[in-house]
C-alpha positions in Angstrom: 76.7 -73.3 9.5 73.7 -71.5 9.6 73.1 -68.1 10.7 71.4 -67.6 14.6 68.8 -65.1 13.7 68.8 -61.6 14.0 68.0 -60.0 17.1 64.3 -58.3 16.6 65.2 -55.1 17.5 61.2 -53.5 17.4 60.3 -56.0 20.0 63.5 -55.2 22.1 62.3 -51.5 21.7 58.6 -52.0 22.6 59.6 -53.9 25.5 61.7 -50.9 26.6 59.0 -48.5 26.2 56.5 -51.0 28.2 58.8 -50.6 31.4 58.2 -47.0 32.7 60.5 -47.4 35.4 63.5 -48.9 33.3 63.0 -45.9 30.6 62.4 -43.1 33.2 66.4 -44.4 34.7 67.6 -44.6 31.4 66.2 -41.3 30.3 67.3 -39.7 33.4 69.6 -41.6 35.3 67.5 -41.5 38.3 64.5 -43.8 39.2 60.7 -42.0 39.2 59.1 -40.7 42.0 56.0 -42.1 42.9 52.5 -40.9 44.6 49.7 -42.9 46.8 46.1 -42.1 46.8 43.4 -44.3 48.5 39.6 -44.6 48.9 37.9 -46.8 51.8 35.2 -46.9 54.0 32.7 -44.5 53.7 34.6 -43.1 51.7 37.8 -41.3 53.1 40.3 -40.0 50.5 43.9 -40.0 50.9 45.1 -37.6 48.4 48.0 -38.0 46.3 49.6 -34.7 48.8 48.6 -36.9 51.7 45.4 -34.7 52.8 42.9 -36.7 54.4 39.4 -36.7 53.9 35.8 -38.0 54.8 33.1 -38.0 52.1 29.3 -37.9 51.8 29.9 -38.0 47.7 27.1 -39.8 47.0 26.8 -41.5 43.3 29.4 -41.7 40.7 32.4 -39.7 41.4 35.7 -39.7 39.4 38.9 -40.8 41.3 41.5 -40.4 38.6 41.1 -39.0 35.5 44.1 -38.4 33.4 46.0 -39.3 30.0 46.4 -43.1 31.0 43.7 -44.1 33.6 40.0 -42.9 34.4 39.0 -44.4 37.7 35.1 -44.1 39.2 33.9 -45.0 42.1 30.0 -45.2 42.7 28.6 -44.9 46.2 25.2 -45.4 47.7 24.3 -44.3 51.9 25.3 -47.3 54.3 22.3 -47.3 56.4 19.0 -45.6 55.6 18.8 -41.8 56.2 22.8 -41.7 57.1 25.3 -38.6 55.7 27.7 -41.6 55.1 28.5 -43.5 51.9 30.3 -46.5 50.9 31.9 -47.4 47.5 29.6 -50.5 46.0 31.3 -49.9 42.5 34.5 -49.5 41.0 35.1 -48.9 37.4 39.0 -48.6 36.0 40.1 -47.8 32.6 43.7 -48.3 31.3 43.6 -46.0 27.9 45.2 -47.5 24.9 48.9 -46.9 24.6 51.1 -47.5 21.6 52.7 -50.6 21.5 52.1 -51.8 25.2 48.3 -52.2 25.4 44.9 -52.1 24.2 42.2 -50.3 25.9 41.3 -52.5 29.4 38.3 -52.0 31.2 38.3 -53.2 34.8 34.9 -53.8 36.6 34.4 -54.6 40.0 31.3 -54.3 42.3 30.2 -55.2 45.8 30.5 -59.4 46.3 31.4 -59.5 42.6 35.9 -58.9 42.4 37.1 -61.0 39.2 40.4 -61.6 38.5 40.1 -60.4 34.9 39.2 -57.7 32.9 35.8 -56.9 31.2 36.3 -58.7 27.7 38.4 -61.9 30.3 41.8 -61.3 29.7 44.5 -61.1 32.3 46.6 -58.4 30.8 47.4 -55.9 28.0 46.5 -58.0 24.9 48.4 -58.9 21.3 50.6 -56.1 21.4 54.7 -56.7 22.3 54.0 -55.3 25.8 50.7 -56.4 26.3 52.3 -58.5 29.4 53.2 -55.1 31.0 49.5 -55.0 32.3 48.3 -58.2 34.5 46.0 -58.9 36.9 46.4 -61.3 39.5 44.1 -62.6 42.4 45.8 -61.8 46.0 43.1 -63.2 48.1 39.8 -64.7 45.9 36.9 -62.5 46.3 38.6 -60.4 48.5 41.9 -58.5 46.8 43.0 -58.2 43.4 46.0 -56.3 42.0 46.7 -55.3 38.9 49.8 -53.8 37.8 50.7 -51.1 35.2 53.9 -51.6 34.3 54.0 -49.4 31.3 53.3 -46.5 33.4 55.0 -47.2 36.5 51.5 -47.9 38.4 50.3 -50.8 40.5 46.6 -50.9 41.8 44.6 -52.8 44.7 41.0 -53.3 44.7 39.8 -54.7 47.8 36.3 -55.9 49.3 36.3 -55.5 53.2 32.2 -56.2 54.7 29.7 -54.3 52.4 32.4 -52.1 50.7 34.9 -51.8 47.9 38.8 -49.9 48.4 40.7 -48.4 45.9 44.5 -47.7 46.6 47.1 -46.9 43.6 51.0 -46.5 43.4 51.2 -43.9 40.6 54.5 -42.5 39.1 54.4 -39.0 40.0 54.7 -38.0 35.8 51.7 -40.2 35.5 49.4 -39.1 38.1 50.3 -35.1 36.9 49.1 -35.9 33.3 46.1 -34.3 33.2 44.3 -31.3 31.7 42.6 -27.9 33.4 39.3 -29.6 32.3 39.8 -32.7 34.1 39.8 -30.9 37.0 37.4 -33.1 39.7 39.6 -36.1 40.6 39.1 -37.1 44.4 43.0 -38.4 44.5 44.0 -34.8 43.3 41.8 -32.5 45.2 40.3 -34.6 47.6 36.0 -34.5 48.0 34.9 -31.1 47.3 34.4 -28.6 50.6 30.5 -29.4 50.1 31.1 -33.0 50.1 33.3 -33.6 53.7 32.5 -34.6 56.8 33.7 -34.4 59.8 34.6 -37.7 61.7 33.8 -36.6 65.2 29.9 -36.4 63.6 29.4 -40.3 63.8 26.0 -40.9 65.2 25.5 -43.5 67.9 26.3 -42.4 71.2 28.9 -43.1 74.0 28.7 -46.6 74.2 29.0 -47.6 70.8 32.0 -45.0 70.5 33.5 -46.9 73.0 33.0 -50.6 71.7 33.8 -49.3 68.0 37.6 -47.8 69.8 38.0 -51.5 71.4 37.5 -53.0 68.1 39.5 -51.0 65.6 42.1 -50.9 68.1 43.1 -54.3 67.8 43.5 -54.1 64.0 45.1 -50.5 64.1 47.4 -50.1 67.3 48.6 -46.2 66.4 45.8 -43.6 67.0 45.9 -41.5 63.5 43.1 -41.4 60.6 43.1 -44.5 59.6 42.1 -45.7 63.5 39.7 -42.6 63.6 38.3 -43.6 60.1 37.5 -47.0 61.4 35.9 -45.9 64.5 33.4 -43.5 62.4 32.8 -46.2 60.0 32.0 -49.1 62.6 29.7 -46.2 64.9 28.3 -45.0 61.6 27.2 -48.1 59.6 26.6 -50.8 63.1 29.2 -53.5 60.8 32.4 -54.6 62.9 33.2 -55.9 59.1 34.3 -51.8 58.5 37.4 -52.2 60.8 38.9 -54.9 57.7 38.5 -51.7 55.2 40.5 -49.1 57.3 43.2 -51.8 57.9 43.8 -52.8 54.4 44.1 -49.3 53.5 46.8 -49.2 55.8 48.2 -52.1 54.8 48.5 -51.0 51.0 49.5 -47.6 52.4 52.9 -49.5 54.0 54.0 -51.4 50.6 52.8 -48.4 48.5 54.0 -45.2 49.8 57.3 -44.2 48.6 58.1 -42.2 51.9 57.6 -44.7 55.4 57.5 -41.8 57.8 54.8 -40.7 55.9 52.5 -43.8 56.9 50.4 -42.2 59.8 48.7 -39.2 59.6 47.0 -37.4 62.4 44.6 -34.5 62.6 
């Protein structure tokens, strides 16, 4: 009779090590914590500590940067002469790990979301846990996830009107893994103190306060930031297409936040 073949123990292994979640419970009997950041709109930072920010930050500025991802988003004003930015670029990197992936470059700008990476792959590459990276289309030309197995980490890049979002589910080990010289990431510290704005600045009088409320209401039903972040956007930028940005944040919040009652926050 012949002999079934033996069981290939290095791609058993590899596998292992491309599951952060599964090793994390093995290695200590517990599952991982995780953390949420988010960017939207023009642009307002939920931190990974849940603080809540609104941003000029006008250019390229760093969302993550740490031993597995570098995230960037580039911003540019949303109407002529206005304090207020909105992301038109988002640039991901997923560094090269061992035996789960090769380096990944993800690319989106405004009107332009592909469902692959730079070099047109759809996850990790040739390595045994190359699968433990994939992207996959949620809506075409609208929302794309891509998920990081291998580090416990699943992303969501959005276009909602003339803007990109950015939200992340990050294993708490993962989103810590960073050095005292990588010390301006936006999901960390939030925009610096020269950088914020205050949402009650919106320019564009009573009436359009007023209309901007009736609008976001319908999308976002609880008064917290996410409903004031929509009403400064829509005043702000003139584009009813800013309430979609503010509610898919919120959205992403609910499936990625590891703690429910933390879902609204008010200020």
């Amino acid at each position: 009779r012949p002999r079934p073949p033996a069981p290939n123990h290095q791609s058993f292994q590899a596998l292992d090590i491309c599951d952060y979640e599964k090793s994390f419970v093995y290695k200590h009997g517990q599952p991982p914590r995780y953390q949420h950041c988010a960017a939207f709109g023009d642009p307002h930072i939920r931190t990974f500590r849940d603080d809540f920010h609104t941003c000029r930050v006008e250019g390229s500025w760093p969302l993550l940067d740490n031993d597995y991802l570098f995230v960037q988003a580039t911003s540019s004003p949303v109407a002529k002469g206005s304090n207020a930015t909105a992301t038109r670029k988002l640039t991901i990197i997923f560094k090269n790990m061992k035996e789960c992936i090769d380096q990944k470059v993800y690319q989106a700008e405004l009107n332009n979301l592909p469902a692959a990476f730079e070099d047109g792959s759809v996850n990790g590459g040739d390595r045994p846990g190359g699968s433990s990276l994939a992207i996959r289309e949620r809506s075409p030309g609208r929302h794309v996830e891509i998920r990081a197995d291998y580090i416990g980490t699943t992303i969501a890049v959005r276009q909602a009107g003339p803007q990109l979002s950015f939200s992340i589910r990050a294993a708490e080990e993962v989103a810590r893994a960073f050095t005292e010289e990588q010390d301006l990431q936006l999901c960390v510290g939030g925009c610096p103190r020269s950088q914020r704005i205050s949402r009650s600045q919106a320019c564009g009088g009573r009436l359009a306060a007023e209309a901007a409320r009736a609008l976001c209401k319908e999308l976002l039903p609880v008064e917290d930031v996410y409903f004031q972040s929509c009403v400064f956007d829509v005043v702000t930028s003139g584009d009813a297409n800013f309430t979609l940005a503010a509610h898919g944040a919120l959205e992403d919040a609910r499936v990625f936040l590891p703690n429910a009652e933390k879902l609204h926050i008010f200020q």
